[in-house]
N, C-alpha and C positions, 0 to 999 in steps of 0.2 A: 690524477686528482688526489690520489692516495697520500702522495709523496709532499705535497703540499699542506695536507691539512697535518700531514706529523712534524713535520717543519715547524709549523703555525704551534704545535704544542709545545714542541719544543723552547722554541721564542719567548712562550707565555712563563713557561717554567723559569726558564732561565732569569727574565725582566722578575718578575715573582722575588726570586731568591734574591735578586742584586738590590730589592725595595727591602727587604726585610733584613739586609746587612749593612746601608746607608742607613746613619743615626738621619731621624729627625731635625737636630740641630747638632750644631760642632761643639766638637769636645774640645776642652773641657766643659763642662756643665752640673750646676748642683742639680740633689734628687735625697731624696728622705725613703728609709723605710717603710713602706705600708705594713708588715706583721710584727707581733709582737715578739716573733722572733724568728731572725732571718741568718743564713748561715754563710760564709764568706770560702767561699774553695782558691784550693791554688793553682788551678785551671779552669776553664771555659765550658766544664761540663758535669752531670752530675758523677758521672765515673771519678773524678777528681775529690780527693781527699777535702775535707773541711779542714778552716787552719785559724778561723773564729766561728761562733756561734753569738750572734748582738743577740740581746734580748728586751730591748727597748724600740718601742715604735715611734717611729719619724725621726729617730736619727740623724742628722745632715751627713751625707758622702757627697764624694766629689767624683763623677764619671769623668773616666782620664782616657778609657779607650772603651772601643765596641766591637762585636763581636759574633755577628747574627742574631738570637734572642740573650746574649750574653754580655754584662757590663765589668768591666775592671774601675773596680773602685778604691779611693781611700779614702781612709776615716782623718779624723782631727786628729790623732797620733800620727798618722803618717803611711799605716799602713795598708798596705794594698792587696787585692785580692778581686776573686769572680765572685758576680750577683747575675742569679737566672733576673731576665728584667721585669717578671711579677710580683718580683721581693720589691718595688722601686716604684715611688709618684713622682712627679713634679712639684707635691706639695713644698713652699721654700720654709725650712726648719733652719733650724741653727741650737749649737750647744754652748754652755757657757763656760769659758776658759778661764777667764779670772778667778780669783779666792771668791771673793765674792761681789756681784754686780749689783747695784742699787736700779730697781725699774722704776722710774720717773713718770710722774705726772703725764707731762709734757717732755717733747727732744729738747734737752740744757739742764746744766750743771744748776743752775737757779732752782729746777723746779724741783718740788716736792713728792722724795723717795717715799712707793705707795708700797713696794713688795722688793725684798733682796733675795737675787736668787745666788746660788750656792755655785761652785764650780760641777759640771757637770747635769746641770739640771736643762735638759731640752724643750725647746717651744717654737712654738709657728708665729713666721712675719710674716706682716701685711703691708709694711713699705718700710723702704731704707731711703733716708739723704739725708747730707750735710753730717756724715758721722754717728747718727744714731737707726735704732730700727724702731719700728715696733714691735712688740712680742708680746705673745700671749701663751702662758705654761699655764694650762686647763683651766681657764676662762677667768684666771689674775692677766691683769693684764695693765703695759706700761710700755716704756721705750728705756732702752740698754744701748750704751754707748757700743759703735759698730768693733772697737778692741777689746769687748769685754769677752766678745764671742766669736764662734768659727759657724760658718755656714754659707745658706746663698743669700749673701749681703751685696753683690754686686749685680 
């Protein structure tokens, strides 16, 4: 009976470990910073050197691989790197890459620019189609053409 129930733990541990190293959903995937600042290593652990330190919260990355509680990410520059997955929501942010983006009324060139935001300036969507999003950078709020900016627009 012995031999059975270490078996059964064994099992448990194992299924355990292989739920906590299967993402949730397939990468690629966006995900935003949750602290106000989170630090980017050039491996999958804290033993691993830091090679950015963000200091802006909700950020848009892009999760490109996984890692057990471990995400490889890259920013809108391009770069890549480890995030522990506590540094990391699903909130969908997005950054703005253009000189500068006019936030509209309404989605269309027609409607009337209420807020222009600056290259670099981040904010949280609340839907994207037909080319625009909506966005909202600390409770201004507008729609930005979907090439103005890099985040989870898809």
């Amino acid at each position: 009976m012995k031999g059975y129930l270490g078996a059964g733990i064994i099992a448990a541990a194992c299924w355990t470990g292989t739920a906590l190293a299967t993402p949730a959903k397939p990468v690629p995937y966006w995900a935003s910073l949750t602290q106000p600042e989170a630090r980017m290593r050039v491996g999958p652990s804290l033993d691993y050197p830091s090679s950015w330190v963000y200091q802006r919260r909700d950020l848009p990355v892009k999760v490109v691989q996984v890692l057990g509680l471990w995400r490889k990410v890259e920013d809108s520059t391009g770069t890549q790197g480890w995030m522990h997955v506590r540094l990391l929501s699903d909130t969908p942010t997005a950054i703005v890459t253009a000189e500068m983006a006019p936030m509209r009324q309404s989605p269309g060139e027609d409607s009337r620019a209420v807020y222009r935001a600056q290259k670099g300036v981040v904010g949280r969507l609340s839907s994207c189609g037909k080319g625009w999003c909506a966005f909202d950078v600390d409770g201004q709020k507008g729609f930005v053409r979907v090439s103005d900016i890099w985040g989870a627009t898809q």
